[in-house]
N, C-alpha and C positions, 0 to 999 in steps of 0.2 A: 459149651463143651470145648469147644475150640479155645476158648482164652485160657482155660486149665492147663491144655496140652503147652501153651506159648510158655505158660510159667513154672513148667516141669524143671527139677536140677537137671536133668539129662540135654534139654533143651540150652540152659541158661553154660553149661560145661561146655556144648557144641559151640555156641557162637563164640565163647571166648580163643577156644580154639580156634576160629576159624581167625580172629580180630589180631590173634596172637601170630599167623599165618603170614598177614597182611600188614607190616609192620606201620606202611601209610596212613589206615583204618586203625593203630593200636591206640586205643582212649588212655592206658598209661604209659605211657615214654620211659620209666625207669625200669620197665619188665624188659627183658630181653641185654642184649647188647648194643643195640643201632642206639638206642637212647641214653646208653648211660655213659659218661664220657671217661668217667674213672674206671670204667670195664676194659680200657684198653688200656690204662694208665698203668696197673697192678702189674706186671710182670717187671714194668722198669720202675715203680717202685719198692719191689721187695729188694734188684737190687743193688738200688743206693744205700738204701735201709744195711743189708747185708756189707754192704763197702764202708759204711758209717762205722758201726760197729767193731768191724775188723780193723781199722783205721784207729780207731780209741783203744782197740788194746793194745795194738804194735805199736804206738808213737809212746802210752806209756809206758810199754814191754824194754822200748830201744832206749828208752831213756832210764829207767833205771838201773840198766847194763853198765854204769863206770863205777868205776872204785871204790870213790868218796858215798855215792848212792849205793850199792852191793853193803857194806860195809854198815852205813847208817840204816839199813833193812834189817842187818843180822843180828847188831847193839839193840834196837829196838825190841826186834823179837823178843828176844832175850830176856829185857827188859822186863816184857810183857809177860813173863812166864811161858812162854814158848818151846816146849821141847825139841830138839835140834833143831835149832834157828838158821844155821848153816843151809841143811839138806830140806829144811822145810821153804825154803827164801829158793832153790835152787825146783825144787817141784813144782814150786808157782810159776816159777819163770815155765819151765816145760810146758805146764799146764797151759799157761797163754799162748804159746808160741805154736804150740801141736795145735788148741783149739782153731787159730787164727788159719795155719797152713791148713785146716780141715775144709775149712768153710771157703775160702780161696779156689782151691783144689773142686769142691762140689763132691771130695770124694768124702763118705759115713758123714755128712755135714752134723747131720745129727747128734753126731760123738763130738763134733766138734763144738756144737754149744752147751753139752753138759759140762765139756773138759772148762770152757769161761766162767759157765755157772759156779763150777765149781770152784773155781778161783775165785770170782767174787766172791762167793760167799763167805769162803775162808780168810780172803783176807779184809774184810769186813770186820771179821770176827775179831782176829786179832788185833788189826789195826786202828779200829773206831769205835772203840767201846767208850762212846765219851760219857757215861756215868761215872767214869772210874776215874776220869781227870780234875783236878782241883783248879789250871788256869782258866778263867771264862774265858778267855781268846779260844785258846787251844780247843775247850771242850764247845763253844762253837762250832767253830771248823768243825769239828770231830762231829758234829750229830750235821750238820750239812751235807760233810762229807756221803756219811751212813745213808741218808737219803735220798743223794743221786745215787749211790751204789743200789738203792732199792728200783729207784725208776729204772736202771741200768739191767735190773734182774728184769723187772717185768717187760724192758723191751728183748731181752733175752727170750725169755718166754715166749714174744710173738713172733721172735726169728724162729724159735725150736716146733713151734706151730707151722712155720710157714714149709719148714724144709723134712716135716714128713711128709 
């Protein structure tokens, strides 16, 4: 009768609790925080993470702010069948620059990675449609391109995960 009571759930929940108590007595190491090393790692990993990203939109945000790039953006568009290629090239620039100061700031961060998303996507859209290209160079690049901008989205995603 006694050995019944020993292998009761209620018995078997008690001690774990007690072992979980006692982090020295804890028979797993990765429950809790004393044992897990990456449990202290996470606050200054999301933000590199978040510095990363911000960093890859501004350097290519500030770089295609000159003349010769502004210009070869809005030919393109154009190109591409792009309805106001002007004011649409100039929303993206917004779109990057506002997402960036969002997330910077820690103010609506939230708003700040749909504003990226949103810019990826669309210029994604417009700009890497490489079925549509007849140079293999080009249409290379072009589906590589498409590709990191996909990885790019889904690290998006775990920014837009981390900062609700």
């Amino acid at each position: 009768m006694d050995r019944r009571r020993s292998f009761t759930p209620t018995n078997r929940r008690l001690k774990y609790k007690q072992s979980a108590r006692n982090p020295g007595n804890n028979s797993a190491p990765w429950k809790g925080t004393a044992g897990n090393p990456m449990q202290s790692d996470s606050a200054w990993l999301s933000v590199v993470g978040r510095l990363l990203i911000v960093a890859y939109f501004l350097v290519t945000g500030l770089s295609n702010l000159t003349r010769p790039r502004i210009r070869d953006h809005i030919e393109r568009m154009a190109a591409f069948g792009s309805p106001f290629p002007a004011l649409l090239f100039w929303i993206g620039i917004a779109l990057q620059f506002t997402g960036c100061a969002l997330l910077l700031a820690g103010w609506h961060p939230e708003a700040g990675v749909y504003c990226l998303i949103a810019f990826t996507v669309a210029a994604t859209a417009i700009f890497h449609r490489f079925w549509d290209m007849v140079d293999p160079v080009k249409r290379n690049y072009s589906r590589l391109t498409l590709l990191g901008n996909t990885a790019l989205l889904g690290g998006l995603l775990l920014l837009l995960q981390s900062v609700r």
